[in-house]
KEKOL-917787 format. One record per residue (C-alpha): x, z negated, y negated; residue number from 1. Coordinates in Angstrom, 1 decimal, always signed. Layout:
BEGIN
R_x_z_y_nr
R_X_Z_Y_NUM $
...
***
This chain:
BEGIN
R_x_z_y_nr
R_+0.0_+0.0_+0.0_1 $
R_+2.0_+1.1_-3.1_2 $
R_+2.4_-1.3_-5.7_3 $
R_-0.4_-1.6_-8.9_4 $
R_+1.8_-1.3_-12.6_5 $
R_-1.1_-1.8_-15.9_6 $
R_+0.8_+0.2_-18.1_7 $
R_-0.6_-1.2_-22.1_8 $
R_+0.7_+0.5_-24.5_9 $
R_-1.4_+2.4_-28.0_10 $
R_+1.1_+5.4_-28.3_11 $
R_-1.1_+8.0_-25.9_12 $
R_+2.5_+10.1_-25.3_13 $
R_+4.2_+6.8_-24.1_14 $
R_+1.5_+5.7_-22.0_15 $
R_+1.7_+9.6_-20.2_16 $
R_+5.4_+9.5_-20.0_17 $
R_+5.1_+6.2_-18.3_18 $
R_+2.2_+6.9_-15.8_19 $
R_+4.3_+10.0_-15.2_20 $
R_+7.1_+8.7_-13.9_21 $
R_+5.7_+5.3_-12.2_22 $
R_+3.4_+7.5_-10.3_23 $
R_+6.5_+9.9_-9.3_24 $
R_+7.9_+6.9_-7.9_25 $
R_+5.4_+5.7_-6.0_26 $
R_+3.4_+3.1_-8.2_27 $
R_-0.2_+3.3_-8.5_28 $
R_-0.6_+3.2_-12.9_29 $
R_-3.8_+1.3_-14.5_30 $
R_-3.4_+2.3_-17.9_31 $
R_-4.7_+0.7_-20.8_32 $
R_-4.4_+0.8_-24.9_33 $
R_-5.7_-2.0_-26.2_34 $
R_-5.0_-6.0_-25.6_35 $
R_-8.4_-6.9_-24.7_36 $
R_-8.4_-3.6_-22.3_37 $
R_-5.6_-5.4_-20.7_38 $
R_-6.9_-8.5_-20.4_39 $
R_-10.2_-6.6_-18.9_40 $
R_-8.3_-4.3_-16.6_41 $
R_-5.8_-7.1_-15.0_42 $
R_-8.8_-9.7_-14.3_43 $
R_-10.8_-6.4_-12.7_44 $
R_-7.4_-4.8_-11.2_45 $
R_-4.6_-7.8_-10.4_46 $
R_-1.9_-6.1_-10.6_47 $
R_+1.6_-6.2_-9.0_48 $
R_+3.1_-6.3_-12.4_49 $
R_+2.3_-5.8_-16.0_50 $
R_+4.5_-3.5_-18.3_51 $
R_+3.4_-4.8_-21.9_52 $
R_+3.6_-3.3_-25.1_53 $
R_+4.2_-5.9_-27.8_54 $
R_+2.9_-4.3_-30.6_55 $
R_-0.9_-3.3_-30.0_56 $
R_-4.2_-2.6_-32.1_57 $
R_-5.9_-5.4_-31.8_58 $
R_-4.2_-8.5_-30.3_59 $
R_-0.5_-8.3_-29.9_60 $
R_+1.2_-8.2_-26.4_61 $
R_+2.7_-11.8_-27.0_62 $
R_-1.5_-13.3_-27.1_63 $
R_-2.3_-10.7_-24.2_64 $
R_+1.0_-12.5_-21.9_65 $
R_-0.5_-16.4_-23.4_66 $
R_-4.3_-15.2_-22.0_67 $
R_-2.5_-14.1_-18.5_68 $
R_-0.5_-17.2_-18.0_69 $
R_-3.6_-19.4_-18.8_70 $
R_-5.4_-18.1_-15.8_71 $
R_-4.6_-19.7_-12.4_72 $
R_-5.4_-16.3_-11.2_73 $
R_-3.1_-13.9_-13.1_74 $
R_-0.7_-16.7_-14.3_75 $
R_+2.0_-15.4_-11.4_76 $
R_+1.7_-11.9_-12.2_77 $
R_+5.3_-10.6_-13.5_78 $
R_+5.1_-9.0_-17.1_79 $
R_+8.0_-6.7_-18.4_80 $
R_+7.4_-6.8_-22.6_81 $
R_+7.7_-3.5_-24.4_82 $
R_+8.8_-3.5_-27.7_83 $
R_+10.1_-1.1_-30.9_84 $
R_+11.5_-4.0_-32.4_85 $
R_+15.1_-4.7_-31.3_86 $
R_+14.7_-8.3_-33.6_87 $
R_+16.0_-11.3_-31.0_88 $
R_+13.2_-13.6_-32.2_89 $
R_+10.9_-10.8_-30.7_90 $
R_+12.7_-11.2_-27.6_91 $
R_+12.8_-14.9_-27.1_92 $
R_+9.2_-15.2_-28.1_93 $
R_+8.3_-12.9_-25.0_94 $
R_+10.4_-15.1_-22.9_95 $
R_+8.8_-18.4_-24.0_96 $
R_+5.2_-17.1_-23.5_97 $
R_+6.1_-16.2_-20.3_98 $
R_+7.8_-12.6_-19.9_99 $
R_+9.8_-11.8_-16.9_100 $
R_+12.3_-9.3_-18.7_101 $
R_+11.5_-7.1_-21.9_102 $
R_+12.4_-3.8_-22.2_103 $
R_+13.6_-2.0_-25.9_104 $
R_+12.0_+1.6_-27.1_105 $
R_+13.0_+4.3_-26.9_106 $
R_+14.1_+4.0_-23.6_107 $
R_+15.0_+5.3_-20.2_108 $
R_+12.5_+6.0_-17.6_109 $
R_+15.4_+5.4_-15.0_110 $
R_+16.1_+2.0_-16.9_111 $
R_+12.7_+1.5_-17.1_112 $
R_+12.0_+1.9_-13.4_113 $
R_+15.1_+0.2_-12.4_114 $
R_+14.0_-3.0_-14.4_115 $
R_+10.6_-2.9_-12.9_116 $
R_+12.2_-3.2_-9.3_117 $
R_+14.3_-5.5_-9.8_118 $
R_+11.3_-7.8_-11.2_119 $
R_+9.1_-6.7_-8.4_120 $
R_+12.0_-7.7_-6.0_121 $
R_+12.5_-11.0_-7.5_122 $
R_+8.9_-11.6_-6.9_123 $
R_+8.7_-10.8_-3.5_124 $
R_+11.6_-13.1_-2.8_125 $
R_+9.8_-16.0_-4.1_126 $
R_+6.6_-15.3_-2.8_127 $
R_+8.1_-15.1_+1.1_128 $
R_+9.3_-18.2_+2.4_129 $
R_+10.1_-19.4_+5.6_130 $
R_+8.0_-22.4_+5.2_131 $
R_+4.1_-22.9_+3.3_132 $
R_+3.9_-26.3_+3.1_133 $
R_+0.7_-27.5_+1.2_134 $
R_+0.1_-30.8_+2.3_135 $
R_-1.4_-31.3_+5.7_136 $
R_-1.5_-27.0_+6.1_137 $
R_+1.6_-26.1_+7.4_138 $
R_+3.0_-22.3_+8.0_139 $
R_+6.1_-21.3_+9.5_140 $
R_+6.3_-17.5_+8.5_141 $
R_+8.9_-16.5_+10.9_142 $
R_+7.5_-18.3_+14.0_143 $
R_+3.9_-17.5_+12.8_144 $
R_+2.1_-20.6_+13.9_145 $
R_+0.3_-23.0_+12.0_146 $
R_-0.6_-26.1_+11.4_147 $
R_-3.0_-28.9_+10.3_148 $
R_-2.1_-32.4_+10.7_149 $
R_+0.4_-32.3_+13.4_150 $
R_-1.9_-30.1_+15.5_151 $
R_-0.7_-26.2_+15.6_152 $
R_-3.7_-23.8_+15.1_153 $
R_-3.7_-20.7_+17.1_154 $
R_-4.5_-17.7_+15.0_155 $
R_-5.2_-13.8_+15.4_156 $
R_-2.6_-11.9_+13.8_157 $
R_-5.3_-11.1_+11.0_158 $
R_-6.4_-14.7_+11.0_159 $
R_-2.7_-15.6_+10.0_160 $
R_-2.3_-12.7_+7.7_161 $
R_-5.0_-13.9_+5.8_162 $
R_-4.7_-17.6_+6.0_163 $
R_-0.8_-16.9_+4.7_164 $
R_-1.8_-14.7_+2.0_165 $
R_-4.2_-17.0_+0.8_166 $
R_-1.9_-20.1_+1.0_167 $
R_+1.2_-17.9_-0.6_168 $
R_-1.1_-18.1_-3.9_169 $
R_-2.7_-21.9_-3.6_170 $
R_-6.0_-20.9_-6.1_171 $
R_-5.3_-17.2_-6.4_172 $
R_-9.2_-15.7_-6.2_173 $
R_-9.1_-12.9_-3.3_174 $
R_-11.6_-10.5_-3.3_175 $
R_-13.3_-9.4_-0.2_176 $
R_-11.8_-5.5_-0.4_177 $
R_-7.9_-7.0_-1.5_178 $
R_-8.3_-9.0_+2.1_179 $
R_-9.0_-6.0_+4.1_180 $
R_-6.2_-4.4_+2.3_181 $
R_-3.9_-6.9_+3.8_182 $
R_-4.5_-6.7_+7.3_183 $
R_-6.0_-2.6_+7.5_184 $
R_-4.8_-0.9_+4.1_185 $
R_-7.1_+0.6_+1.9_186 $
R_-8.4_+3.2_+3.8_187 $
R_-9.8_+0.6_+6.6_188 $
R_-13.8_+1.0_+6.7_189 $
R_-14.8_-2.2_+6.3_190 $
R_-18.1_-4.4_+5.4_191 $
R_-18.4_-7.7_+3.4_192 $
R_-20.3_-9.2_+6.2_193 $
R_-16.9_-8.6_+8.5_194 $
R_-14.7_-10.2_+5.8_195 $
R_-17.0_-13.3_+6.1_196 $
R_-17.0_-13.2_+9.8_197 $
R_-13.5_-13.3_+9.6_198 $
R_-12.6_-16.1_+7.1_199 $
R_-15.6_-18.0_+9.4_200 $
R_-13.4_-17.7_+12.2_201 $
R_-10.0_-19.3_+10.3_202 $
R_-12.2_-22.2_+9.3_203 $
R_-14.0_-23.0_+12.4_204 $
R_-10.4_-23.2_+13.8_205 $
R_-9.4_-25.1_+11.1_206 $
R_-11.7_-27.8_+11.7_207 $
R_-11.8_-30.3_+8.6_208 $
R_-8.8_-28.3_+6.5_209 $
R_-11.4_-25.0_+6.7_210 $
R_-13.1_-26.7_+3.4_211 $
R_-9.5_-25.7_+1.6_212 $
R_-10.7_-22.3_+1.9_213 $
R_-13.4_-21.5_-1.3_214 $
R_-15.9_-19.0_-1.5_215 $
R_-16.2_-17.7_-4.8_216 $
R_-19.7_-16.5_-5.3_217 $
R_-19.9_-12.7_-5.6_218 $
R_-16.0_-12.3_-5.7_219 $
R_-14.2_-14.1_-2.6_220 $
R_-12.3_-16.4_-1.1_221 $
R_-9.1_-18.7_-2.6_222 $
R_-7.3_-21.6_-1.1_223 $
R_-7.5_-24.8_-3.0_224 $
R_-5.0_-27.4_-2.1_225 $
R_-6.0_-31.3_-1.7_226 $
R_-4.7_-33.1_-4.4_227 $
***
């Protein structure tokens, strides 16, 4: 499944130069223009990363990256800052709010894509450990088993796909179509009611630590830690 870039940016050219050679590479672009289009698009889209144009229309791409981090839901979502300025303040502004790496105009589409690896790279790194420990839920990646107070849990290899994506992002809201892209990729046929059959099954198994799986009414399914 090839990664999701929202490209924001107001300068139409830019924003087709960018979506040009993202989607050359590979990437899947959501474009947008405005802030609140971004703000819109990432809560509709969450994607892999966010390349951010400082200097927008209507809110600027430092109060677009404050909104983000707010949200226990985008909040992890890696943002690359944009920006015409080459002023340092700029720069460590971005930082502060919450920018992964910035990124100066005019520049490189080779830079550009480079930097946009290495950030997705770095996030991959942290996200897949060898051990999810989240209290009395335990997951050992590599020796895919499970476990909830002692006891190990045996899981299909969906079941456990699922249960360890959830638990990679402790609140992260899943929708019912990102979860069958997990296990099946996008092109699985696939019905809500088989979603819910599924995440039935991981919490009858469960027993007691099935409540730390939510359902989000008309969205999906996050896992909320005790405590």
């Amino acid at each position: 499944m090839p990664y999701k870039i929202l490209a924001v940016d107001d300068e139409e050219p830019i924003l087709e130069l960018i979506s040009y050679h993202l989607s050359k590479e590979g990437f899947k672009v959501i474009p947008a223009k405005t802030g609140n289009e971004a703000i819109k698009r990432c809560f509709e889209e969450y994607p892999d990363l966010v390349l951010l144009d400082l200097l927008l229309p209507d809110i600027n791409g430092l109060d677009v990256a404050k909104v983000l981090r707010a949200n226990e839901n985008t909040q992890s979502i890696p943002i690359i800052m944009v920006t015409a300025k080459g002023d340092e303040t700029d720069v460590v502004v971005g930082l502060e709010v919450g920018a992964d790496d910035y990124i100066t105009k005019p520049f490189s589409p080779k830079v550009l894509i480079a930097r946009i690896k290495a950030t997705l790279r770095r996030q991959k790194a942290s996200e897949e450990k060898d051990t999810i420990n989240l209290g009395d839920l335990i997951i050992l990646i590599k020796e895919h088993e499970v476990y909830w107070k002692g006891k190990k849990i045996t899981l299909t290899n969906s079941e456990f796909k699922v249960l360890t994506s959830l638990a990679k992002r402790p609140n992260w809201v899943f929708t019912r179509y990102q979860i069958v892209d997990l296990i099946h990729g996008e092109d699985y046929a696939v019905t809500d009611r088989s979603v819910d059959v599924l995440i039935a099954s991981i919490r009858k198994k469960l027993g007691d630590g099935g409540e730390l799986i939510e359902t989000v009414r008309g969205v999906g399914y996050k896992l909320k830690p005790k405590g």
